[in-house]
N, C-alpha and C positions, 0 to 999 in steps of 0.2 A: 705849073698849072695845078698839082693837086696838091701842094699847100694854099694855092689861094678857094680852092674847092673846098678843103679842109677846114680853113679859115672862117668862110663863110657857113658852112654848116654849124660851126662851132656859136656862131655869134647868133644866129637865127636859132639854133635849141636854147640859148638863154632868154633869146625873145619870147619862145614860149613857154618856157617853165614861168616867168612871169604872168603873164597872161593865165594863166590857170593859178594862180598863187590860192585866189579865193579871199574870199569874204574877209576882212578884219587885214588886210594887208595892202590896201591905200593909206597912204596919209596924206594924201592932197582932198582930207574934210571938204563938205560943200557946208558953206558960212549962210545958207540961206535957213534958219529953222523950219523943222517942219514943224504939224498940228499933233496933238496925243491921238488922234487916228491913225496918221501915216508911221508915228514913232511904233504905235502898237501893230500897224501890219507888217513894218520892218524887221521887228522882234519876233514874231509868228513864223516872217521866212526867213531867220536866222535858225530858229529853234527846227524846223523843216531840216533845212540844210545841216545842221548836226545830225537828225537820224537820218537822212540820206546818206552821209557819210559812217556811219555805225558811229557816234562819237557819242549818242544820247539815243536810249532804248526808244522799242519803236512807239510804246505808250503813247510815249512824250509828241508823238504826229499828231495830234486828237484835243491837245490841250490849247485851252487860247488864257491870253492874260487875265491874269487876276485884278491886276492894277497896271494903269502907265502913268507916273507921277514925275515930274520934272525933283533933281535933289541937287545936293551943291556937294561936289566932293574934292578936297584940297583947293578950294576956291574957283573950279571949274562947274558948272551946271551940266547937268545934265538928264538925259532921260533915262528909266529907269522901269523897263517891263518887269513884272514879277508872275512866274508859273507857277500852280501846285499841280503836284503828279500823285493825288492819292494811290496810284497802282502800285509806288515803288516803296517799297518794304521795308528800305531804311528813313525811319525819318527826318535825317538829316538831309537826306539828298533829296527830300522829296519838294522844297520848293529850288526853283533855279531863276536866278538873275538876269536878265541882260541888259547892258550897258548901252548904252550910243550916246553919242555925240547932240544938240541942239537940231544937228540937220542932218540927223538921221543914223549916222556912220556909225558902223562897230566899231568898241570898244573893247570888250569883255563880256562872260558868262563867268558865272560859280553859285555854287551852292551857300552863300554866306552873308550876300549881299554888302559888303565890303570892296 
């Protein structure tokens, strides 16, 4: 009885460590596109959700896109938010990228746009 107790706690904490993976860790993509609206408020609460997690200072809460332009990268299209963060000091890291997919999905963030 309490390896099968055992058992099942064991399979249900993998169920939820899944469940909270977070952002950018589906790959079942949705194939419907969306509009450079919904791509730009996608990217907005992506960019949220890194300072929420301390992943991108808090500046970066306050900033909205500069650009949302569809690009073609390795023969995939995609959409393509761009932030500038005048606050931050280096200027390299002061624009940041985010990627997604035609329908919406993270892909990627960096400083490089690459």
């Amino acid at each position: 009885m309490q390896l099968k107790t055992l058992l099942l706690s064991f399979t249900l904490g993998l169920f939820s460590v899944t469940a909270i993976a977070g952002g950018g860790h589906d790959h079942g993509h949705s194939n419907t596109p969306v509009n450079q609206v919904t791509a730009k408020t996608k990217a907005t609460e992506i960019i949220a959700s890194f300072v929420k997690r301390n992943k991108l200072d808090k500046s970066w809460a306050s900033i909205t896109a500069s650009s949302v332009d569809k690009k073609v990268f390795k023969g995939n299209p995609e959409w393509v938010a761009v932030f500038i963060n005048k606050n931050i000091t280096d200027i390299k890291k002061q624009k940041l990228y985010v990627f997604l997919t035609l329908g919406g999905d993270y892909i990627a963030a960096n400083h490089t746009g690459n």
